[in-house]
DRENDO-1510 file (C-alpha; in Angstrom, 1 decimal, always signed):
<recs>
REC; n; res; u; v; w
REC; 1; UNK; +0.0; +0.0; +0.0 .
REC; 2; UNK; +2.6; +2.6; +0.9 .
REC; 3; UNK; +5.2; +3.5; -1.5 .
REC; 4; UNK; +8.2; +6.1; -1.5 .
REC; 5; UNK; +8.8; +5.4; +2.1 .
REC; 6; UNK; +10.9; +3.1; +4.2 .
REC; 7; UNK; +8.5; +1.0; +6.2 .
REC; 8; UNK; +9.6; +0.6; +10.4 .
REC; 9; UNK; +12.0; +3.7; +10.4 .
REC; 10; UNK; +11.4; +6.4; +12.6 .
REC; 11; UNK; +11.2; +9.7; +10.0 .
REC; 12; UNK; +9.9; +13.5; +9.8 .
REC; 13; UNK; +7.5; +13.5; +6.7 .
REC; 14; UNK; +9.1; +17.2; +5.9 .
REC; 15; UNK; +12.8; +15.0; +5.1 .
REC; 16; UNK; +10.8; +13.1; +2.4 .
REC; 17; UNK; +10.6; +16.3; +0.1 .
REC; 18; UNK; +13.4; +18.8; -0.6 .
REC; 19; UNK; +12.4; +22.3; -2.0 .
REC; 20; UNK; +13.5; +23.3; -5.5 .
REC; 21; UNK; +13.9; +26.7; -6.8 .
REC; 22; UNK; +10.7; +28.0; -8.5 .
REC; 23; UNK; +8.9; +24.7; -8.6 .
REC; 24; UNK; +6.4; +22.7; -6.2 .
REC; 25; UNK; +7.7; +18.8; -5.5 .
REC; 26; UNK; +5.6; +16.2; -4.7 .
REC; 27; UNK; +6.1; +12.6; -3.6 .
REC; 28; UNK; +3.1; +10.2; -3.3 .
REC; 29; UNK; +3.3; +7.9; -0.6 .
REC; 30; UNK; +0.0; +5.8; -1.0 .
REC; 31; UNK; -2.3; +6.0; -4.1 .
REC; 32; UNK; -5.6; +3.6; -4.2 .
REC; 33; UNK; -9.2; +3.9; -4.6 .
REC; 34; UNK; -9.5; +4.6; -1.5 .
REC; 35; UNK; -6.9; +7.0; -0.3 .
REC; 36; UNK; -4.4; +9.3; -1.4 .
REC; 37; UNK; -1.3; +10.5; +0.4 .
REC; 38; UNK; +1.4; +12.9; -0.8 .
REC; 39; UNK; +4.0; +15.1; +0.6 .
REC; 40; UNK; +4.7; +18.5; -1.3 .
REC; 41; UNK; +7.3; +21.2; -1.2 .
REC; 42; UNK; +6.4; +24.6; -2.5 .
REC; 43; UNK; +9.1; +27.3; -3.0 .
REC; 44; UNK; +8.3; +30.9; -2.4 .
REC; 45; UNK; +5.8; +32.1; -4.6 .
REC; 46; UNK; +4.9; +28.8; -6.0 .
REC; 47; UNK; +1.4; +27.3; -6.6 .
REC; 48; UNK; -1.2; +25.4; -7.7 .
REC; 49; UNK; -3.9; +26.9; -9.7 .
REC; 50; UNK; -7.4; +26.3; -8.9 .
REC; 51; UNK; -8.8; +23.2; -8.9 .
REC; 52; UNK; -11.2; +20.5; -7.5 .
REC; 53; UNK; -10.9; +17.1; -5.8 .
REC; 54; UNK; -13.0; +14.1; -6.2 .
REC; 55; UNK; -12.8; +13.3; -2.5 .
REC; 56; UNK; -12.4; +15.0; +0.6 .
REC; 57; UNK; -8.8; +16.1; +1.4 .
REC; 58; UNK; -7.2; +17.4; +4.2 .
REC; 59; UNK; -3.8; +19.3; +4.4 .
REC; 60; UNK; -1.8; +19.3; +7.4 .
REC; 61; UNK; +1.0; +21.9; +6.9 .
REC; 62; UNK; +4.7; +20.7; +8.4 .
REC; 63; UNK; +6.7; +23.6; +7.9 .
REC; 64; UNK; +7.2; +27.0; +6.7 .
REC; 65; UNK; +3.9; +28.6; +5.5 .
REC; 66; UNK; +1.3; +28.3; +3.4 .
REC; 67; UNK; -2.2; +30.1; +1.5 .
REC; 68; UNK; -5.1; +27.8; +1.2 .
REC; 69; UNK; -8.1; +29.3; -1.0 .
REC; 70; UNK; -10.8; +27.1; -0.5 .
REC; 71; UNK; -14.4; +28.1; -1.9 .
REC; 72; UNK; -13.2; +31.8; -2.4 .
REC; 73; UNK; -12.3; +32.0; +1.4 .
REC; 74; UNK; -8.6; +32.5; +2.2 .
REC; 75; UNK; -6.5; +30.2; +5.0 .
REC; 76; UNK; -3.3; +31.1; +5.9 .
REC; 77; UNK; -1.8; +27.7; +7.6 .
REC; 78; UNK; +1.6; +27.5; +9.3 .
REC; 79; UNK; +3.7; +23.9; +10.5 .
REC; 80; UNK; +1.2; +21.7; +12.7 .
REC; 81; UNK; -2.2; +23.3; +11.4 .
REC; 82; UNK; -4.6; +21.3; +9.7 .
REC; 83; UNK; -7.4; +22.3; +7.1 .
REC; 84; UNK; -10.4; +20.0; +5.4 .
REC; 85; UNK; -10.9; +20.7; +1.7 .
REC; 86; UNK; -14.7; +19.5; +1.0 .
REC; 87; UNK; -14.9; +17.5; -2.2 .
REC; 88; UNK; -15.9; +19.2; -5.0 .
REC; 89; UNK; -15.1; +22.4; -3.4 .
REC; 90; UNK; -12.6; +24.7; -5.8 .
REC; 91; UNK; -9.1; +25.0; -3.7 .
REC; 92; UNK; -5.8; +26.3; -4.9 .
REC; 93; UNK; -2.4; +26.2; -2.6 .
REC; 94; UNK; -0.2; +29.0; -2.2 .
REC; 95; UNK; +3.4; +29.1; -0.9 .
REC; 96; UNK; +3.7; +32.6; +1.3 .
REC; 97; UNK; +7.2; +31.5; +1.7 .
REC; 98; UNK; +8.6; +28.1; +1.0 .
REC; 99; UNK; +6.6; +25.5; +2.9 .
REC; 100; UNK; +5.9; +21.5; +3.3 .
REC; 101; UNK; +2.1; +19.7; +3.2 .
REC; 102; UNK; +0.9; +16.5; +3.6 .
REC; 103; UNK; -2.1; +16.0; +1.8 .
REC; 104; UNK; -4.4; +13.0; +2.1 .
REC; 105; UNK; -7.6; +12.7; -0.2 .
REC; 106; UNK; -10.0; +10.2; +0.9 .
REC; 107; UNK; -12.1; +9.2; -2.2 .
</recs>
């Protein structure tokens, strides 16, 4: 089920994704029919234009700082908070300064 990660090793899910100048990373740790869990890094100023997800998904931000626009209402999320993105619901991601996510979309 889980890929992209070493199974019984202690980590930090922010070490799994390095930032890059002027792009957004991502690394998928489980994908199914079910469930979907990836780790991003956004440099400064980076994002991802508005879109939609066919499931509910829920970011929890684990470092830096981050600009979540869900439904036209604007979230400003730094490491350790958590937001739900409803399904269907238009989001885009913003990176206020370089931060990490966790995003897991359950379908």
């Amino acid at each position: 089920m889980y890929k992209n990660i070493e199974k019984q090793t202690k980590l930090q899910l922010k070490d799994l994704v390095e930032y890059q100048p002027g792009q957004v990373i991502s690394k998928t740790l489980v994908q199914n029919e079910k469930v979907s869990m990836t780790i991003f890094s956004f440099d400064k100023g980076e994002e991802i234009s508005t879109h939609a997800a066919g499931g509910d998904a829920m970011v929890t931000v684990l470092e830096g700082t981050g600009k979540f626009t869900v439904g036209g209402a604007a979230f400003v999320l730094q490491a350790g908070e958590t937001l739900i993105m409803p399904k269907d619901i238009p989001h885009a991601v913003f990176g206020q300064e370089r931060f990490k996510m966790q995003l897991i979309v359950s379908f």
